[in-house]
PARO-944063 format. One line per 3 residues: number of its first residue (from 1); their letters; for each residue z, y, x of N, C-alpha, C, O. Coordinates in steps of 0.001 Angstrom, whole numbers, always signed. Example, Ala and Ser with C-alpha at 12.3 -4.5 7.8 and 13.67 -1.06 7.14 Angstrom:
% residues 2
1> AS> +7800 -5690 +13190 +7800 -4500 +12300 +7800 -3300 +13200 +8465 -3319 +14236 | +7080 -2250 +12850 +7140 -1060 +13670 +7870 +30 +12900 +8039 +1138 +13409
END
This chain:
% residues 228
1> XXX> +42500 +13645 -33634 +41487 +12583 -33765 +42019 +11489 -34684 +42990 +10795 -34384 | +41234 +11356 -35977 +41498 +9678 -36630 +41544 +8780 -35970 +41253 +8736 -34775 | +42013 +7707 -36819 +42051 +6227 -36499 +40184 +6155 -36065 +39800 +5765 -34963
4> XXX> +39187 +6634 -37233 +38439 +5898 -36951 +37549 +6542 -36029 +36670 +5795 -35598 | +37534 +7702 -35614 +36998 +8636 -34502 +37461 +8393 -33228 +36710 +8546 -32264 | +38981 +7915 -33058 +39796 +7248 -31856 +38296 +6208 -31337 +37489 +6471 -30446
7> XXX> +38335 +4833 -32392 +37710 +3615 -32132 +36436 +3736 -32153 +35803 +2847 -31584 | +35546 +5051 -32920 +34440 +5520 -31860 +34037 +6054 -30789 +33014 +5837 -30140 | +35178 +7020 -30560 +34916 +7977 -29332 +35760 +7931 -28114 +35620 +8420 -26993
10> XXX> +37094 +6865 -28915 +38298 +7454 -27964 +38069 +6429 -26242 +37493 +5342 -26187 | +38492 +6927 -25418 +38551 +6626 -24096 +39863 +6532 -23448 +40804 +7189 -23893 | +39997 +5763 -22430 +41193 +5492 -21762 +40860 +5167 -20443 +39860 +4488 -20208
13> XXX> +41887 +5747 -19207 +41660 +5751 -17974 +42389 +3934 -17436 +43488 +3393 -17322 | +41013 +3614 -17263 +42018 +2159 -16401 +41012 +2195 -15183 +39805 +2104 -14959 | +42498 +2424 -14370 +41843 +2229 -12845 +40598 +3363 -12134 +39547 +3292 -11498
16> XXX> +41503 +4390 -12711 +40581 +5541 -12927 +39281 +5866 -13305 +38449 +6739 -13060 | +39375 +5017 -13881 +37022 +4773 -14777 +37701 +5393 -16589 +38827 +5333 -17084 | +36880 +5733 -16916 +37205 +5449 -18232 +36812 +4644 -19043 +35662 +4344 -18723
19> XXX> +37217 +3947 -20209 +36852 +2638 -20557 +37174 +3016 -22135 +38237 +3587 -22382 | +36308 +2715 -23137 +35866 +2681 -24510 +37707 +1991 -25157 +38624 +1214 -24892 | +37261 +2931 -26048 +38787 +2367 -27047 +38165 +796 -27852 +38617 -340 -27999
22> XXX> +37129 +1388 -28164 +36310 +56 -28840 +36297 -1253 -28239 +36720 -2284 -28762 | +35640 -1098 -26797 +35837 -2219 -26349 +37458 -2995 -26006 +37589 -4217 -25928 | +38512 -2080 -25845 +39621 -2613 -26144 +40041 -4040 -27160 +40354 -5227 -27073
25> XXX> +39762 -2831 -28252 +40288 -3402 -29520 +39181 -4458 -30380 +39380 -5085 -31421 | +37837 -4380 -29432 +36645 -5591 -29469 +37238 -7217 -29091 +37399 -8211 -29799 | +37519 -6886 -27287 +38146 -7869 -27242 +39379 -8234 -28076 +39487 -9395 -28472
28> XXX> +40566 -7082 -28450 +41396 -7696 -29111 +41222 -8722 -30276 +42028 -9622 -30514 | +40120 -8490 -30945 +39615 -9077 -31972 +38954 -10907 -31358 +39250 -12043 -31730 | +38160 -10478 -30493 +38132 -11832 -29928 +39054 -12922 -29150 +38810 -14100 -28888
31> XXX> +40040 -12236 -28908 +41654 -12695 -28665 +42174 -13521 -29552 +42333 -14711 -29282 | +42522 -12972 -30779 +43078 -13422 -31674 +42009 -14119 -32600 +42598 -14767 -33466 | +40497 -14217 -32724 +39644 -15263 -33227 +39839 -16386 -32048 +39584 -17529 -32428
34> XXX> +40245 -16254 -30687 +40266 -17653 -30088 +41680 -18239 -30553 +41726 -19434 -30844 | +42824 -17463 -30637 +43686 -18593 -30938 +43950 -18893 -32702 +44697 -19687 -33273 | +42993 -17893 -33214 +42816 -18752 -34696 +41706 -20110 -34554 +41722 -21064 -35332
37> XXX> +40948 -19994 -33624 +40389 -20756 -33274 +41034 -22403 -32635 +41093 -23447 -33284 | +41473 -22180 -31135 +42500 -22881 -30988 +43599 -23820 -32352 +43896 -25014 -32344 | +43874 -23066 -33089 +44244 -23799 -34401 +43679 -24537 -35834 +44040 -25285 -36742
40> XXX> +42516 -23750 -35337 +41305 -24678 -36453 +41617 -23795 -37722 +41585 -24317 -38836 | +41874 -22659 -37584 +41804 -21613 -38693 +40513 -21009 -39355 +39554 -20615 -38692 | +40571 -20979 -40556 +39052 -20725 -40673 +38629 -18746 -40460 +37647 -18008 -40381
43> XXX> +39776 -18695 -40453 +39790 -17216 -40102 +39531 -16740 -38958 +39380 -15521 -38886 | +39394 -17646 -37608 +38506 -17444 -36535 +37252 -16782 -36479 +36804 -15965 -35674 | +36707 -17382 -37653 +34840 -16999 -37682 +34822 -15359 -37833 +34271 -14519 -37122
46> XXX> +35717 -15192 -39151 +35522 -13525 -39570 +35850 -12339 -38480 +35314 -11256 -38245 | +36860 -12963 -37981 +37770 -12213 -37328 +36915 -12137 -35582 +36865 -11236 -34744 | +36558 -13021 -35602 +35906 -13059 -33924 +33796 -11900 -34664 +33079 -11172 -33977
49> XXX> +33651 -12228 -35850 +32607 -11358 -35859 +32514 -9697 -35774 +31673 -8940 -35292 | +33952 -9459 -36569 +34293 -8145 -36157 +34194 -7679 -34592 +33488 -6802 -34095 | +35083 -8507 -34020 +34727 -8139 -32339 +33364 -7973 -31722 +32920 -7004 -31106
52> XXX> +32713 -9287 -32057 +31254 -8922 -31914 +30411 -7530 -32225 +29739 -6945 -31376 | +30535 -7205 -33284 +30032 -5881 -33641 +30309 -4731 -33042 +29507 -3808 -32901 | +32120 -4760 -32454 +32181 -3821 -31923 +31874 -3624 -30310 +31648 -2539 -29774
55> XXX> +31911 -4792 -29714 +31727 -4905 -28131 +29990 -4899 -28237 +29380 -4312 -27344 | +29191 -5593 -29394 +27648 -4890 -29276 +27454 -3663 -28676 +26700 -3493 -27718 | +28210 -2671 -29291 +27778 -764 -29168 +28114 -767 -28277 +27826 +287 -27710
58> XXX> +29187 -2085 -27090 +29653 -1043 -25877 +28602 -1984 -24467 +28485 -1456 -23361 | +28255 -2714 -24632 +27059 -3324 -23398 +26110 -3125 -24125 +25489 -4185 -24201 | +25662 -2396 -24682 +24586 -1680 -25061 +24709 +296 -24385 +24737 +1060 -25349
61> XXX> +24763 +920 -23225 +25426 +1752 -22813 +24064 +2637 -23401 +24038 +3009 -24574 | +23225 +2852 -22687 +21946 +3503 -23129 +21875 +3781 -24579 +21390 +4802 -25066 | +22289 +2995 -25098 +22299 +3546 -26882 +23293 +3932 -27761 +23320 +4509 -28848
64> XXX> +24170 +3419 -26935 +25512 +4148 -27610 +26259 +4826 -26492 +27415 +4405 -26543 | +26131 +5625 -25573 +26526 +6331 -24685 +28132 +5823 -24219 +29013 +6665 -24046 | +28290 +4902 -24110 +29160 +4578 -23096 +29186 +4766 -21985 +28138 +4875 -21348
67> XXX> +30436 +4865 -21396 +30934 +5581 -19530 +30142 +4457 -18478 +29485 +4760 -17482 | +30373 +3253 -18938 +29344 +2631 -17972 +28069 +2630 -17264 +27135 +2559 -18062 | +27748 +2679 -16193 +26356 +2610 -15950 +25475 +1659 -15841 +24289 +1813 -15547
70> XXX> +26072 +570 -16093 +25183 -577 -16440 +25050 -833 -17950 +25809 -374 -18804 | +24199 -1468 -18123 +23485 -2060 -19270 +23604 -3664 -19253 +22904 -4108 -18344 | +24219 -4597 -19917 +24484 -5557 -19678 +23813 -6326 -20913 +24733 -6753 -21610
73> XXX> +22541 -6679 -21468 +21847 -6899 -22678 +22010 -8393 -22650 +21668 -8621 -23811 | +22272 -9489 -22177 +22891 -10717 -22106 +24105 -10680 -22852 +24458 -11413 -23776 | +24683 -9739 -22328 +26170 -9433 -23162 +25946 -9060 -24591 +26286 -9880 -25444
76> XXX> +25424 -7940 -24955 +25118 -7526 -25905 +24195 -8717 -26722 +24418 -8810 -27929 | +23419 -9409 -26271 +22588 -9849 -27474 +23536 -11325 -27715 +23215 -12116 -28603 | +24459 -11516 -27014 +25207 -12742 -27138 +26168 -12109 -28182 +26840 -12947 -28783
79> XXX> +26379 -10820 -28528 +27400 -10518 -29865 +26285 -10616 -31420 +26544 -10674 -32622 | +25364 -10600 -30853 +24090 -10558 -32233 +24412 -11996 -32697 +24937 -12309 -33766 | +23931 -12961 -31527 +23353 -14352 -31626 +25224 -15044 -32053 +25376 -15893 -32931
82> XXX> +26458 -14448 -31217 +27476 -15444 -31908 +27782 -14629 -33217 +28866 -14986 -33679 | +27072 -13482 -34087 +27397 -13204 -35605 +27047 -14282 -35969 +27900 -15063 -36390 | +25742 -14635 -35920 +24810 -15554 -36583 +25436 -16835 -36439 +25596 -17561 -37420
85> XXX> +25886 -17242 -35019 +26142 -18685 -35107 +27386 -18686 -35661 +27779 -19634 -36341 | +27995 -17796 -35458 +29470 -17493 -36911 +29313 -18007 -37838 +30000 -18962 -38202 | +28066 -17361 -38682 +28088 -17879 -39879 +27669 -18861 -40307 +28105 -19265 -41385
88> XXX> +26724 -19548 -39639 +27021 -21056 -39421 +28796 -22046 -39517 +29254 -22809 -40367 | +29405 -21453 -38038 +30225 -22053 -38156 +31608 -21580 -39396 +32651 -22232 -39455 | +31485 -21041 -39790 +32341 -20911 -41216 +31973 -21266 -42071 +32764 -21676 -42921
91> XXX> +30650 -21298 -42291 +30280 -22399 -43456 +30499 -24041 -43275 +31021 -24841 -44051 | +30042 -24199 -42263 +30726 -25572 -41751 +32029 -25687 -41845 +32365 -26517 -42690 | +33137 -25016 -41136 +34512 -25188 -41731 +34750 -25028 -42840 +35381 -25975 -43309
94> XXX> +34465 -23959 -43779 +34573 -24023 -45235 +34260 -25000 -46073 +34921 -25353 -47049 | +32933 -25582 -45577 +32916 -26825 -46620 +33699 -27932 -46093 +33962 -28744 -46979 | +34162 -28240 -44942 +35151 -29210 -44716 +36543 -28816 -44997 +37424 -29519 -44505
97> XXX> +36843 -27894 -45646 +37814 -27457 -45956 +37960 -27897 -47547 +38936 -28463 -48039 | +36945 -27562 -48116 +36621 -27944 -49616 +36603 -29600 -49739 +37331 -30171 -50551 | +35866 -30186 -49015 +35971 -31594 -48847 +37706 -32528 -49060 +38186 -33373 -49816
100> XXX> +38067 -31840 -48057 +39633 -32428 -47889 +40423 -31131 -47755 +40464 -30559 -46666 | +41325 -30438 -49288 +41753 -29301 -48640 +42985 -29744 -47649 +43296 -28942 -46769 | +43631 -30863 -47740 +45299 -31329 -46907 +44701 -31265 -45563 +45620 -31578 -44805
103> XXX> +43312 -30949 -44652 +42953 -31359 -43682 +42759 -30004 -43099 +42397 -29062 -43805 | +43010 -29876 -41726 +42662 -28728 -41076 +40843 -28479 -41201 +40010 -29291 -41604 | +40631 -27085 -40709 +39164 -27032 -41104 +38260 -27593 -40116 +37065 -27326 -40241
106> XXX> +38685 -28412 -39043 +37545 -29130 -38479 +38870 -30153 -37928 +40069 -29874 -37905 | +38217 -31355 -37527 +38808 -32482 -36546 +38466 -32612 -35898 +37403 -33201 -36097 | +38797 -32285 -34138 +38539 -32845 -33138 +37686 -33750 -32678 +37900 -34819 -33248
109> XXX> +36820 -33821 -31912 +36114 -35253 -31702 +35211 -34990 -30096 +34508 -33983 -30183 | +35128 -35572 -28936 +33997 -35615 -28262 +32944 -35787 -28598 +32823 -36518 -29581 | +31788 -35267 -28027 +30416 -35072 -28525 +30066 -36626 -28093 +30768 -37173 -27243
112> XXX> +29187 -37176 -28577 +28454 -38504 -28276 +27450 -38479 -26893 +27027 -37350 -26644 | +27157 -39187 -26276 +26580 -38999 -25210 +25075 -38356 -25176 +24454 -38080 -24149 | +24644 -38183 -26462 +23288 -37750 -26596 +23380 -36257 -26957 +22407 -35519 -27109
115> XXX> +24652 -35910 -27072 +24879 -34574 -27905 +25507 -34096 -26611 +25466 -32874 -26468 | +26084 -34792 -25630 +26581 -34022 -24061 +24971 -33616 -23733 +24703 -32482 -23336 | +23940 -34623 -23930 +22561 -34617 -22593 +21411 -33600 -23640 +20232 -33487 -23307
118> XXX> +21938 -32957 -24840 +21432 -32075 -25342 +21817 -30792 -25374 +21075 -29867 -25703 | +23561 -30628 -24868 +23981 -28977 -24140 +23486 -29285 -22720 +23021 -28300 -22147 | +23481 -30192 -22171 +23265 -30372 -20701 +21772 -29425 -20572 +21497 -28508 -19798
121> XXX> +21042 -30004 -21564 +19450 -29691 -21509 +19591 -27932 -21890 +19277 -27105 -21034 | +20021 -27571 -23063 +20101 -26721 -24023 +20511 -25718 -22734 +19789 -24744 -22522 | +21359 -25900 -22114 +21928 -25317 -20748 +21181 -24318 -19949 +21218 -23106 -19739
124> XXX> +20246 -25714 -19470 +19453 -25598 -17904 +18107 -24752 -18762 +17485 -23908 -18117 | +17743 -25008 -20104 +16661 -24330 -20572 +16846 -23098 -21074 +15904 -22310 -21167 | +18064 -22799 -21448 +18424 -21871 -21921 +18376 -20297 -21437 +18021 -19250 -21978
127> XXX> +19032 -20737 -19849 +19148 -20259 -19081 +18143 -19242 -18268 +17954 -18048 -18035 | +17588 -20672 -17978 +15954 -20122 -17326 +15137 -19057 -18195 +14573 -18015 -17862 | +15279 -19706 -19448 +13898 -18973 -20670 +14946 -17181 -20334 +14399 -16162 -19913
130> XXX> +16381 -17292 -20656 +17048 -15570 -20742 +16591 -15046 -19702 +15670 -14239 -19823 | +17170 -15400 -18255 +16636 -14734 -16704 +15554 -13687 -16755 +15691 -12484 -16534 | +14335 -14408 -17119 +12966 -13284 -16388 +13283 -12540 -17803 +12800 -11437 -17547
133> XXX> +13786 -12438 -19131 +13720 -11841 -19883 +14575 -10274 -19833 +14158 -9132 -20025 | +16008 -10829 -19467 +16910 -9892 -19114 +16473 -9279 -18102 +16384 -8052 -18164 | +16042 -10064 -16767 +15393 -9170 -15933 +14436 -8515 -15536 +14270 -7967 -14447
136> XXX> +13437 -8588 -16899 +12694 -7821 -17403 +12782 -6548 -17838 +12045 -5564 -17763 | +14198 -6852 -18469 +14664 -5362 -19551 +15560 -4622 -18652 +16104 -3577 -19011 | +15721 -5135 -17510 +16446 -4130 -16559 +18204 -4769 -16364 +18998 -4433 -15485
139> XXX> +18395 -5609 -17318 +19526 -5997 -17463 +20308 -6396 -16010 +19925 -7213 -15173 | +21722 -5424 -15980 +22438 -5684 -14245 +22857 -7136 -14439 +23325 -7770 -15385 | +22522 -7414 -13224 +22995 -9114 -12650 +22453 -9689 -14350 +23046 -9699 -15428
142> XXX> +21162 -10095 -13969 +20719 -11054 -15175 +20368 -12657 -14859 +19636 -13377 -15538 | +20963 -12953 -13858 +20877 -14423 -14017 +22521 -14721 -14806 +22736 -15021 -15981 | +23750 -14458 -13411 +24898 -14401 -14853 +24978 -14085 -15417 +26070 -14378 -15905
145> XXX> +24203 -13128 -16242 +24657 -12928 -17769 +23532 -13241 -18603 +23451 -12734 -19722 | +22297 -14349 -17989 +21632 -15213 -18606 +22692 -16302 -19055 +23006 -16547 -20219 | +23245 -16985 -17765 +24018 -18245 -17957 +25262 -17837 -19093 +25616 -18713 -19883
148> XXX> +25783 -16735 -19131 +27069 -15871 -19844 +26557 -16201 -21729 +27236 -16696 -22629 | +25112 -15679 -21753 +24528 -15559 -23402 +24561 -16774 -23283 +25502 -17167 -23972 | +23785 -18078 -22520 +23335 -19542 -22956 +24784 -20175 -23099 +24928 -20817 -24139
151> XXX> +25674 -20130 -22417 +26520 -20833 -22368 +27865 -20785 -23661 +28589 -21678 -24102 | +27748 -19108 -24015 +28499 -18973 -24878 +27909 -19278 -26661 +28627 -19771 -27531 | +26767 -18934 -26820 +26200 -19574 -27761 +26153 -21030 -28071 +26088 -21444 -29228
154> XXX> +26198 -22076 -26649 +26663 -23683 -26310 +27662 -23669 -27286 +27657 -24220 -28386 | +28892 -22677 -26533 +30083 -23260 -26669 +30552 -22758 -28365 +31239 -23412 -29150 | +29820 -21165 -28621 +30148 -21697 -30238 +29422 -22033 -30833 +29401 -21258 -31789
157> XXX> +28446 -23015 -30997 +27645 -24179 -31769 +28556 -24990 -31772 +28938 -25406 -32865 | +29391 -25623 -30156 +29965 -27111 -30117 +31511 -26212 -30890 +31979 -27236 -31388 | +32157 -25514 -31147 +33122 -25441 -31835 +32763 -25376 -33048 +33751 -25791 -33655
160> XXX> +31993 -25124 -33779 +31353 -25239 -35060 +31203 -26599 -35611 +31144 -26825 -36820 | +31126 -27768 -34412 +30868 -29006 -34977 +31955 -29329 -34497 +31920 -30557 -34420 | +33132 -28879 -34035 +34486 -29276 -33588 +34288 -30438 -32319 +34622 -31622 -32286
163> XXX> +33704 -29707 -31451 +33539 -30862 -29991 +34953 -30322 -28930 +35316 -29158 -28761 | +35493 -31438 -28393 +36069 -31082 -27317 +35512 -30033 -26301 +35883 -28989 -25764 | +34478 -30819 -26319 +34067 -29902 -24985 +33650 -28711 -24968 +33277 -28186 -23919
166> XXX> +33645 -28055 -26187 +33278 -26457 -26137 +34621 -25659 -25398 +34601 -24502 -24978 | +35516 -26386 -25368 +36660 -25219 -24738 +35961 -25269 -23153 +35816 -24278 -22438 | +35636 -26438 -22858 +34824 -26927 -20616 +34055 -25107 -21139 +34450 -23954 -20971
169> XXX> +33013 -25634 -21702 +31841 -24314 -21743 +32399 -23202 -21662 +32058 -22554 -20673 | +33419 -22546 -22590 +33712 -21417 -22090 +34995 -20965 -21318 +35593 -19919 -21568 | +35429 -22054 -20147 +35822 -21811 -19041 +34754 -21841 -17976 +34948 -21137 -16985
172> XXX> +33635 -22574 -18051 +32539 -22186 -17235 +31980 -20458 -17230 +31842 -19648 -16314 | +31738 -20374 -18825 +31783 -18721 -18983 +32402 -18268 -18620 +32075 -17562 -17665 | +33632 -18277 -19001 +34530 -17370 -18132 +34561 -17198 -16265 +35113 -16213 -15775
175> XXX> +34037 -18057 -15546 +34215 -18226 -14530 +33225 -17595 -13958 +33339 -17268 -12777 | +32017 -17289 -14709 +30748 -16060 -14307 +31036 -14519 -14706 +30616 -13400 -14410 | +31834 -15013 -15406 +31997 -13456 -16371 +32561 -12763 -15845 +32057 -11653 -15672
178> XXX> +33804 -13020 -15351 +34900 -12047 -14896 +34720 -11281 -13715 +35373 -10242 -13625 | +33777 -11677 -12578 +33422 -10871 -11130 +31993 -10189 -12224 +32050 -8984 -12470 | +30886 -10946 -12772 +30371 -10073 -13602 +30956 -8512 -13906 +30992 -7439 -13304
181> XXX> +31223 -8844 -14707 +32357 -7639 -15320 +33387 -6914 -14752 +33824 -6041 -15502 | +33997 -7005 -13505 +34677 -6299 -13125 +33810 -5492 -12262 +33955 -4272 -12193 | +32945 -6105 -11625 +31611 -5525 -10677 +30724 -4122 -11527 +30042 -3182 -11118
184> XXX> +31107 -4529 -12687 +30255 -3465 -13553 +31157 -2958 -14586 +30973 -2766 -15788 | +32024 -2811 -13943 +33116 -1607 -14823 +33747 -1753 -16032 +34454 -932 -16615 | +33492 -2662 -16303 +34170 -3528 -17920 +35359 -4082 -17325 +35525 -5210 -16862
187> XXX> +36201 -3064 -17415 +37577 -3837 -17322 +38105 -4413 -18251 +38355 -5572 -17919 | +38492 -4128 -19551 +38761 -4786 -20343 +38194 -5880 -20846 +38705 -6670 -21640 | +37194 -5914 -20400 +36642 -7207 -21015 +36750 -8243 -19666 +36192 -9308 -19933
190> XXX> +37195 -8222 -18585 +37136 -8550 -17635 +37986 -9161 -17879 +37734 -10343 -18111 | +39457 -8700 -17961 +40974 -8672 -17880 +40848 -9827 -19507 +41543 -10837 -19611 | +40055 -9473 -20372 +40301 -10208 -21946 +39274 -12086 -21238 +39569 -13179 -21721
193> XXX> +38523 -11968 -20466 +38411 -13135 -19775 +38717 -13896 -19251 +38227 -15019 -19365 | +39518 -13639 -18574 +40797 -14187 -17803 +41946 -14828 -18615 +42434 -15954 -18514 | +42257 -13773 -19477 +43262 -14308 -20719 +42056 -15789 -21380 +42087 -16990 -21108
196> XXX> +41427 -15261 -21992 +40632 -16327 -22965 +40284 -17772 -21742 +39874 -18865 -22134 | +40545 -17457 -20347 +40429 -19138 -19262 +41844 -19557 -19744 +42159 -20734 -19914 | +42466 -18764 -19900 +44047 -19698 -20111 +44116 -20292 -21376 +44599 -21399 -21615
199> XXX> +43495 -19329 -22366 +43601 -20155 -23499 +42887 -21188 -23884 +43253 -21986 -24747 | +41625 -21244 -23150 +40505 -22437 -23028 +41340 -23638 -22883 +41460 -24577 -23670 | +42093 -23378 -21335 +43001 -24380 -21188 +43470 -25142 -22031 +43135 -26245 -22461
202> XXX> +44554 -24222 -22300 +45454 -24702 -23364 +44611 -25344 -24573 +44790 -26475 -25024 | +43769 -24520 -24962 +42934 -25091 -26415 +42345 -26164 -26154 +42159 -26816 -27181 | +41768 -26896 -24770 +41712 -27741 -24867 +42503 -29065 -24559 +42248 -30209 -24937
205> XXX> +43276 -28720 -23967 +44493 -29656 -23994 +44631 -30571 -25415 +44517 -31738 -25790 | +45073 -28747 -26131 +45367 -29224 -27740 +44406 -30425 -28609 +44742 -31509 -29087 | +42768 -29550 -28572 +42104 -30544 -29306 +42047 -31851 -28476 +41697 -32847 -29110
208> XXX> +42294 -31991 -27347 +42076 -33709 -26703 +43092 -34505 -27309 +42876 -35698 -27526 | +44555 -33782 -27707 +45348 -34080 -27809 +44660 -34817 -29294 +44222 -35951 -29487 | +44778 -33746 -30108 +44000 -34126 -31511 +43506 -35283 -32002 +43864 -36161 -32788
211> XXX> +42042 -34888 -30910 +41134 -36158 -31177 +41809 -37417 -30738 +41113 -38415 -30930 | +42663 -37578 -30344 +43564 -39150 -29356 +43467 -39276 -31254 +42742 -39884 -32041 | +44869 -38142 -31395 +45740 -38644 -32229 +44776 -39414 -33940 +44887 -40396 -34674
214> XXX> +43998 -38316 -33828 +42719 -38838 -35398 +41411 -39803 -34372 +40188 -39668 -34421 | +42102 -40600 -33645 +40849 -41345 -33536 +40931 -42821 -34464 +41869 -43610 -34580 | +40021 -42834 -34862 +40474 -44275 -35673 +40917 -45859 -35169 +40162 -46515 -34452
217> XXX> +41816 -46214 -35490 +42525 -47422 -34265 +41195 -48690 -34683 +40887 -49199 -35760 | +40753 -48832 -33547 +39667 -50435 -33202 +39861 -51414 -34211 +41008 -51306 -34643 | +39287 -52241 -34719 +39079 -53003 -35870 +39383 -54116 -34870 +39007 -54060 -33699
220> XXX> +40029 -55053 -35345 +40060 -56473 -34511 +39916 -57347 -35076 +40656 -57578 -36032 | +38668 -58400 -34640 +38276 -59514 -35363 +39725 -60105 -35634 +40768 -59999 -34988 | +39348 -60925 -37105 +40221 -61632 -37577 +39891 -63470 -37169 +38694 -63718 -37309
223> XXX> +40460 -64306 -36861 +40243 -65647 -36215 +40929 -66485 -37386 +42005 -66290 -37952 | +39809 -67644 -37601 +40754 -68197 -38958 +40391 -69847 -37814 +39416 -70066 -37096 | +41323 -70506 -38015 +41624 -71873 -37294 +40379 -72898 -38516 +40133 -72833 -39720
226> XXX> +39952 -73642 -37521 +39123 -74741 -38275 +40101 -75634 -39017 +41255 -75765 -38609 | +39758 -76103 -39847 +40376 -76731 -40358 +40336 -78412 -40122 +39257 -78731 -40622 | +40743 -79186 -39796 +40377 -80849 -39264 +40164 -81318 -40116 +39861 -82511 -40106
END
């Protein structure tokens, strides 16, 4: 078997299920776009779309004959919707890259309070509108993996505009995802969830750290004495 017949066809026993070579080396790809990410690399975007494409074919089971018996279309249409918001966000880093090349490709910053009460909204609506849809199409456990598509699309919009708080969002994801997914036989992507809560962590540590450090120091009135 080729390299590239392996990463279509090939299978591996974890935990006695068998589990897609693809989706392996899917998440691997989204592994290493979070900590190019984590660093403000612009090579995050490309590199995390590849993954997308390939973890599409595998929660999509019905159409690409994967070992799973669920169908997880929340999952799957959240690899469509973060291509797209990809390419958004690489064009956004790219041109801030062009702007100032001495500057990493985004700077840190908390969202403004109107831009928190617009994921807040973006959230709770988001959510609701996926539900009767997914659970329309048959999709297993479609309220979490309503909240799984809304939340992760949140969180890469707000890394696209370099918000702190997109790392919160997808430790919230992660925190639906992983009994999700282990419940329905996606181990690897289960196990690549768990990893990506630690790195949330950490990544956000980092950018808080960031934004302290590039925040611009307070202007202080200047006082000039009257003169007698």
């Amino acid at each position: 078997m080729g390299p590239l017949s392996w990463l279509l066809d090939g299978q591996v026993q974890v935990a006695g299920s068998p589990v897609l070579a693809r989706e392996i080396v899917g998440n691997a790809f989204g592994l290493v776009s979070a900590l190019f990410g984590l660093r403000r690399l612009l090579w995050a975007w490309p590199v995390g779309m590849i993954g997308n494409a390939l973890l599409l074919t595998v929660f999509l089971g019905g159409v690409f004959a994967t070992p799973q018996e669920h169908d997880l279309y929340g999952q799957a249409g959240r690899q469509v919707f973060f291509f797209a918001v990809s390419v958004y966000g690489w064009w956004r880093w790219q041109r801030n890259r062009r702007a100032d090349a001495a500057q990493a490709a985004v700077v840190p910053r908390w969202a403004t309070g109107r831009e928190r009460l617009a994921l807040l909204l973006a959230a709770v609506v988001g959510t609701a509108a996926a539900y009767p849809v997914l659970a329309a199409l048959g999709s297993w456990g479609p309220l979490p993996d309503a909240w799984i598509l809304t939340g992760s699309l949140l969180a890469t919009y707000g890394m696209a505009r370099g918000w702190v708080e997109f790392w919160l969002l997808w430790i919230a994801v992660d925190a639906v995802g992983v009994p999700l997914l282990l419940r329905g036989g996606f181990y690897p992507s289960a196990v690549m969830y768990l990893i990506y809560g630690a790195i949330c962590a950490w990544g956000f540590a980092a950018w808080w750290r960031t934004s302290r450090a590039t925040r611009p120091a307070p202007v202080r009135p200047i006082y000039t004495e009257a003169v007698a």
